[in-house]
Structures are given as structure tokens and as C-alpha cells.
C-alpha positions as CSV (number, residue, x, y, z in Angstrom):
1,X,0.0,0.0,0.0
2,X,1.3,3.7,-0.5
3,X,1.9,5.8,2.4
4,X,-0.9,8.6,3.3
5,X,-1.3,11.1,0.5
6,X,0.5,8.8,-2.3
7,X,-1.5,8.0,-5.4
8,X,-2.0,4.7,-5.8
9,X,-1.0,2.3,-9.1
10,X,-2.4,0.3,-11.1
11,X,0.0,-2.3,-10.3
12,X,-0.6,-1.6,-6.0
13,X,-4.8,-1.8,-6.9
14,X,-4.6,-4.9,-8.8
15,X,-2.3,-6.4,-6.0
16,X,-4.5,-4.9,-3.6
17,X,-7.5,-6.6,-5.2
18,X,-5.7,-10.2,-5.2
19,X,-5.2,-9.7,-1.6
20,X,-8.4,-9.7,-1.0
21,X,-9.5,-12.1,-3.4
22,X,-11.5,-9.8,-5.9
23,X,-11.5,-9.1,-9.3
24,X,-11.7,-5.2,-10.8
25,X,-15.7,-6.4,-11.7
26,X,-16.4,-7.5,-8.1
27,X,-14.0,-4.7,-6.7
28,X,-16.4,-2.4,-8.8
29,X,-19.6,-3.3,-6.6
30,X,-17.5,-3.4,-3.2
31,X,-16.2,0.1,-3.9
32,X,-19.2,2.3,-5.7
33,X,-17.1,2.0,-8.9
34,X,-18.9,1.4,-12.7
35,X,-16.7,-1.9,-14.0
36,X,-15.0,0.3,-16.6
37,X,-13.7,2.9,-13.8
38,X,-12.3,-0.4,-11.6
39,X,-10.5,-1.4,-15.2
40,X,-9.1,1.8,-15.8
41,X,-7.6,1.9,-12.2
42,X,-6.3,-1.3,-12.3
43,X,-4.5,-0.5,-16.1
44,X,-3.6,3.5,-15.0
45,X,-3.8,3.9,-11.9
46,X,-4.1,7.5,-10.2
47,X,-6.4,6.1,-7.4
48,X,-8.6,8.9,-5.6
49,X,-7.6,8.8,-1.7
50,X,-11.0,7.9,-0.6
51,X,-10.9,4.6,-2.9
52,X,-7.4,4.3,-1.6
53,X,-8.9,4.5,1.6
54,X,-11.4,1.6,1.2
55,X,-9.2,-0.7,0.3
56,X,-6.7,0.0,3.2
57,X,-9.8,-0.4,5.4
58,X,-10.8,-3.7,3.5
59,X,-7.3,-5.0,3.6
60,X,-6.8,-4.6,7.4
61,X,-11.0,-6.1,8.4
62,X,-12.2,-8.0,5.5
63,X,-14.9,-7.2,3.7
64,X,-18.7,-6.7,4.5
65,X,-20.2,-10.0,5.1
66,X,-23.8,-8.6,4.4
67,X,-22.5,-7.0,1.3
């Protein structure tokens, strides 16, 4: 993960998303994201900080259950 106030990669959100078992099209419903917006993070990168954010938070308690 990038420190606080570091943009986030394509290549740290896909690895992010393997972490945690989810593909950009699941990622997309697990973080208010259209499918095509998860792709083009995953490919470019420049990840907004409250995305960045979720994952962090996803990484560290797993995700929703009731999701």
C-alpha cells in the first residue's frame, strides 16, 4: 500500500484486489465504482484517496459479510 497522500498504481490496486480475493468487476460493486472505472484503475492507476482508503480499510477487516 502507498503511504498517506501517495497516489495509488495500477499495479498496487490490482495487487491490492488479489489480496483480497476480488476481481476489478467484483472490486467495482465493493467500492461504488462502474466496472470500466475499476479497469481503468487497475491498467492506470491515479487512485482517488478515498478509494485508496477503502481498500486500506478492507485490507486490514475484511470485507462486508452482508455486502
Amino acid at each position: 500500500m502507498p503511504k498517506r497522500d501517495q497516489a495509488m498504481t495500477g499495479e498496487q490496486y490490482a495487487a491490492a484486489l488479489r489480496r483480497l480475493h476480488l476481481t476489478p468487476y467484483a472490486a467495482a460493486s465493493y467500492l461504488g465504482l462502474s466496472v470500466r472505472q475499476s479497469l481503468r484503475y487497475a491498467a492506470e492507476g491515479n487512485v482517488p484517496e478515498p478509494i485508496r482508503r477503502l481498500i486500506l480499510l478492507f485490507s486490514r477487516h475484511g470485507l462486508p459479510r452482508d455486502f
